[in-house]
N, C-alpha and C positions, 0 to 999 in steps of 0.2 A: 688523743689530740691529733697524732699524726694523722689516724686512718682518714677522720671528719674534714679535715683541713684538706687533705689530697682529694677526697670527695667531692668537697666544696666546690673548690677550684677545679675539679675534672667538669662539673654538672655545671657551671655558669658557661665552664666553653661548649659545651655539648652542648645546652638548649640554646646559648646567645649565638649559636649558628643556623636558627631558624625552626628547632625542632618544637615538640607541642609539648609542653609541660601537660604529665596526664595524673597528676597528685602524686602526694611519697606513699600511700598506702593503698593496696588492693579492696574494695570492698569486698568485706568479707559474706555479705549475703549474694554475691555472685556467684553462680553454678558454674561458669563457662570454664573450658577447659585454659584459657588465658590467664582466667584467674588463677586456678589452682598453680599453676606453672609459676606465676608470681609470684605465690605465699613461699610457695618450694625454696626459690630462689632467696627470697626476702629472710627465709631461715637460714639457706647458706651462708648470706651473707654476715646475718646474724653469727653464727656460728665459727663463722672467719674471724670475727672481732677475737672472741671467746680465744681461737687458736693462737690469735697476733700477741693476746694478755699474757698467756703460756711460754711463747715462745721470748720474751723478752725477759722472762723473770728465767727461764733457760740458756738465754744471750750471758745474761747476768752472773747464775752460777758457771759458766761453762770460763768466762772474766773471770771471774773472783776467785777458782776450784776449776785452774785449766788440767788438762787431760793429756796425757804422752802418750800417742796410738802405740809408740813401742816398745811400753814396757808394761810387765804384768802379763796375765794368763790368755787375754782376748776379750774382743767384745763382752762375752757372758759372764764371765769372773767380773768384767770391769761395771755391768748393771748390779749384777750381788751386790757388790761393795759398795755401790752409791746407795740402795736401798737397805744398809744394816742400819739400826739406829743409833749406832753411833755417830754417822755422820751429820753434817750438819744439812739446816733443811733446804735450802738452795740446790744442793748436793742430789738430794732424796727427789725432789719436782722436776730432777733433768729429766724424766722418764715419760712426765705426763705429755709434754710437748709432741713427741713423734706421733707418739698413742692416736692422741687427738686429728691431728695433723693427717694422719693417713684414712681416718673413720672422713673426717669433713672431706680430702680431696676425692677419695672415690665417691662419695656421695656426690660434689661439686662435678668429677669427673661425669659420672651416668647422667645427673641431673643435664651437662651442656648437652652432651648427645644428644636430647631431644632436638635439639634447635638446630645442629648443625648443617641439616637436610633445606634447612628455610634458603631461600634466596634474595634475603633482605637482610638490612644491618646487624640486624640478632643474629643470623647463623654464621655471619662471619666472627662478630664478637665470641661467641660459643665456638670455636672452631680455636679458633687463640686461646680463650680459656682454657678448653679441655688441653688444649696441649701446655700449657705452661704450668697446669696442674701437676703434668706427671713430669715435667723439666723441675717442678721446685721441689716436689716429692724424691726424684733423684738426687738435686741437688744437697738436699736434708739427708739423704741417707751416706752420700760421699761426705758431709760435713760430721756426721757421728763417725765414719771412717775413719776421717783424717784428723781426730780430737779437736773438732770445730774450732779450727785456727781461726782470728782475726778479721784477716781475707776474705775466707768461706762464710762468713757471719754475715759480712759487707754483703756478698753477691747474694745470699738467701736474703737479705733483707731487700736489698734491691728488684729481687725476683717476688718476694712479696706485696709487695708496693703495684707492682705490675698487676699480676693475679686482682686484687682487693681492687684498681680501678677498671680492670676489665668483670672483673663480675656485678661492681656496681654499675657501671652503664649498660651492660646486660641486661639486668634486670629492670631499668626505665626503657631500655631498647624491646624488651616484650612488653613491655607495660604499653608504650606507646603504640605497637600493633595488634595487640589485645583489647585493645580499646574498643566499643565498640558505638559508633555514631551518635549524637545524644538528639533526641529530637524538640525541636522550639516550636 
């Protein structure tokens, strides 16, 4: 609900500032390379949801099954033991969260690169993206560091939030220059 709602409201102020609305969906019998960039995109974004579902059901166990970075044997003794079955499964699914999390931002990462080179609204947008990918990517990995205290929960979600409405006006921000003239 968060993500569509911030969406929402990101997309009424972007178009209601004069932009063209160019549909929510790329057609898919299009060959151009605008398109294909689109669907790319339209997966990431896809795929962002999929990592936001992971990470809050991670938010959750990390709440419910907190973590003391200074006790125990380390990082790798301390994933063994969330992964034995005897723990419980909140415990066990804190793993899938990074996993994901790193496969979608470097994909998210290469994917902006394309556009960064543009000199229109997309390559700046894509320019912010790719960098707040690898700031939340860090930020996710100092947060398993530091036994994802509270705080760090706070600022990756806030950093998430960021990311999720920069890559969806991204993607209307190519959509809209990908577009190409319709004739009457």
């Amino acid at each position: 609900n968060t993500l569509m709602l911030t969406a929402v409201s990101a997309l009424c102020a972007w178009f209601g500032a004069g932009r063209e609305w160019p549909g929510l969906l790329p057609r898919l019998n299009r060959g151009s390379a605008g398109a294909r960039e689109a669907r790319l995109l339209l997966w990431v974004v896809a795929m962002l949801v999929v990592v936001s579902m992971a990470g809050a059901v991670t938010a959750l166990g990390d709440t419910l099954f907190p973590v003391s970075p200074t006790e125990g044997e380390g990082l790798l003794a301390r994933i063994k033991g969330d992964l034995s079955l005897g723990t419980h499964f909140l415990v066990r699914l804190r793993v899938i969260h990074p996993i994901l999390a790193v496969a979608v931002g470097i994909g998210a990462a290469l994917l902006c690169q394309r556009f960064t080179d543009r000199e229109d609204e997309s390559g700046r947008l894509a320019t912010w993206t790719y960098w707040i990918v690898w700031a939340q990517m860090s930020l996710g990995a100092f947060s398993i560091a530091l036994g994802a205290p509270g705080w760090m929960q706070l600022l990756h979600l806030l950093l998430a939030q960021v990311l999720w409405l920069l890559l969806v006006l991204l993607y209307f921000s190519v959509r809209t220059s990908s577009r190409t003239p319709t004739r009457v």
